[in-house]
C-alpha positions, 0 to 999 in steps of 0.5 A: 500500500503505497499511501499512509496507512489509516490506524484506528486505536481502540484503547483506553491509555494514552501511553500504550497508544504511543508504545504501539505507534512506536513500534510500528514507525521503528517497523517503517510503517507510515500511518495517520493514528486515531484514538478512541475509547468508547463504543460511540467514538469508535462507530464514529471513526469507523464511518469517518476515519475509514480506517485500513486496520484496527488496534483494539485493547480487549478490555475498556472501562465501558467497552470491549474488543470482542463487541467492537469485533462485532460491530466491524464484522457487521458494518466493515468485514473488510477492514482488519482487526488486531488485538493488543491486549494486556492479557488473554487467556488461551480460550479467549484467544480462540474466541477471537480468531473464531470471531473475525480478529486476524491476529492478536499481541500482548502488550508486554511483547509489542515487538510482534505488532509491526509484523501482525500489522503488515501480515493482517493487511498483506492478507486482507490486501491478498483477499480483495484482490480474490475477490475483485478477479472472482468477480471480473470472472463472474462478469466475464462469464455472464458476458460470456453466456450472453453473447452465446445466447445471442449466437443461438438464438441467431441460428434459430433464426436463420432455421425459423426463415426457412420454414416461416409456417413454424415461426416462433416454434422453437422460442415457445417450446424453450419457454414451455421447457422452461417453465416444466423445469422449473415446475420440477424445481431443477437448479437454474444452471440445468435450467439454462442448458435446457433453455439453450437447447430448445432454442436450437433443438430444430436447427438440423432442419437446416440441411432439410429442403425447404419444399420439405417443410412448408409441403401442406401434404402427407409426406412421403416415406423418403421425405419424411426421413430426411426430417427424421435425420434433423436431431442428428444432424443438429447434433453434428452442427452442435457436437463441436461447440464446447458448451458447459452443458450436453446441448448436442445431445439434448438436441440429438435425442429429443425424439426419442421415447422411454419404449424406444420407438423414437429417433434417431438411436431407439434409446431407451428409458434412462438412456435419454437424459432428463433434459431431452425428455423435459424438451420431447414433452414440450416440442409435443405440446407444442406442436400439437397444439399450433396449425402446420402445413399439412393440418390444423392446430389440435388445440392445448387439451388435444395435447395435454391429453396426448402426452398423458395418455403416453405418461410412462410409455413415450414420456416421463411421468414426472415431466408429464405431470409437470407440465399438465400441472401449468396448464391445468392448476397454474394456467399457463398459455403458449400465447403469453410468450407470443410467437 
């Protein structure tokens, strides 16, 4: 630190004030001391004073160090606190370190004041600077996030032009998946990959012809293997990004089924991530329940009653009842998130 050090003094005898400001000038130490004694002098300083350390006796006439520790854990944590004290019992001196004091020294040895000083705010100096690069990290990686959320929802972009009559299906199908995880109270960090993931679950249908589709007909068994292909080749266009949740293979599985008669895999049960079964139930919902090329919109109870038909068999029980439960006791609507 290269400005003069700001010393408050929580002590009652001026001349053991003047001892401690002795040893810490023979130490080198350039400071500005302020001595108080009671407990609204030292709550006074400590909002005017702005001290870099505190030097506290542990026994005042009206006062003591342990409640002054108090106050600053309270009001000022990051400002260090150093005991000098006449006398201290071994379990007093635990008592304070438990209680936030970064050091304490007794009178009759003064010559380890200097050295607990520079130490308490060597380390204090050591934690803000954690501190300040954990937080520089913590931005960084909201920035981060922030900007691969704009990246995906340009790619989602980029698939809805291509099919115009499915605008909008992607962005209400991550809403939709979001609130089911949430309905099942995942933690937000799992929250969020589904989030981004549904945002893309479609964006293989960028290698699917766009005649495909839009087709307002039946398709045939050819065209409608290509669209069958889409969550692997979302997959591929996905797998190489290096996001820090499983998007590729939320994506890649979020047509299969718990009885394996989905696609791409014929996967299995728990062989389909939670992810992927949260997303199928809502890309279902959502499909069935918005107009296509080729039929009209079935309507929410048409869909509702679909999935719960299949609960156990096509989807998971518990994202089933999950989602059921906004529409039916939280009255949720596809419409409040536009599209």
């Amino acid at each position: 630190m290269n400005r003069e050090l700001r010393v408050l003094m929580l002590e009652d005898t001026v001349t053991d004030a003047e001892l401690a400001e002795r040893e810490l000038r023979k130490a080198g130490i350039v400071f500005t001391a302020l001595r108080v004694e009671t407990q609204d002098a030292f709550e006074r300083a400590l909002a005017e004073f702005h001290p870099d350390i505190i030097l506290s006796d542990y026994k005042l006439p009206n006062f003591n160090g342990m409640a002054a520790l108090g106050i600053v854990q309270r009001d000022h944590p990051e400002v260090p606190v150093v005991m000098v004290t006449g006398a201290l019992s071994d379990i007093e001196a635990v008592e304070l370190i438990h209680a936030g004091a970064k050091d304490y020294v007794l009178k009759d040895r003064l010559a380890r004041l200097a050295p607990a000083v520079q130490r308490a705010l060597a380390t204090e100096q050591s934690t803000r600077a954690r501190q300040a690069a954990e937080k520089a990290l913590r931005e960084s990686e909201k920035k981060l996030r922030s900007s691969l959320l704009d990246s995906i929802t340009a790619l989602a972009a980029i698939v809805e032009m291509r099919d115009p009559y499915t605008s909008g299906h992607q962005r209400r199908v991550a809403q939709l998946a979001i609130a089911i995880a949430r309905k099942m109270q995942l933690p937000d960090e799992q929250v969020e990959g589904i989030h981004l993931a549904s945002v893309v679950h479609d964006v293989g249908k960028i290698r699917v012809p766009a005649e495909i589709l839009s087709k307002p007909g039946l398709l045939s068994e050819l065209e409608f293997a290509l669209i069958k292909d889409h969550p692997r080749n979302g997959y591929e266009i996905l797998n190489p990004i290096d996001f820090p949740w499983p998007i590729a293979q939320i994506v890649l599985q979020h047509h299969e089924r718990l009885d394996g008669s989905g696609y791409p895999q014929g996967l299995k049960g728990d062989q389909i991530i939670l992810e992927a079964r949260i997303l199928s139930v809502a890309d279902v919902v959502e499909a069935m329940s918005s107009h296509r090329p080729y039929r009209a919109g079935l309507g929410m109870e048409a869909a509702l009653a679909q999935i719960s038909a299949q609960r156990g068999s096509h989807f998971d029980e518990k994202v089933v009842d999950a989602c059921v439960a906004l529409f039916h006791e939280q009255h949720y609507s596809l419409q409040e998130w536009g599209g």
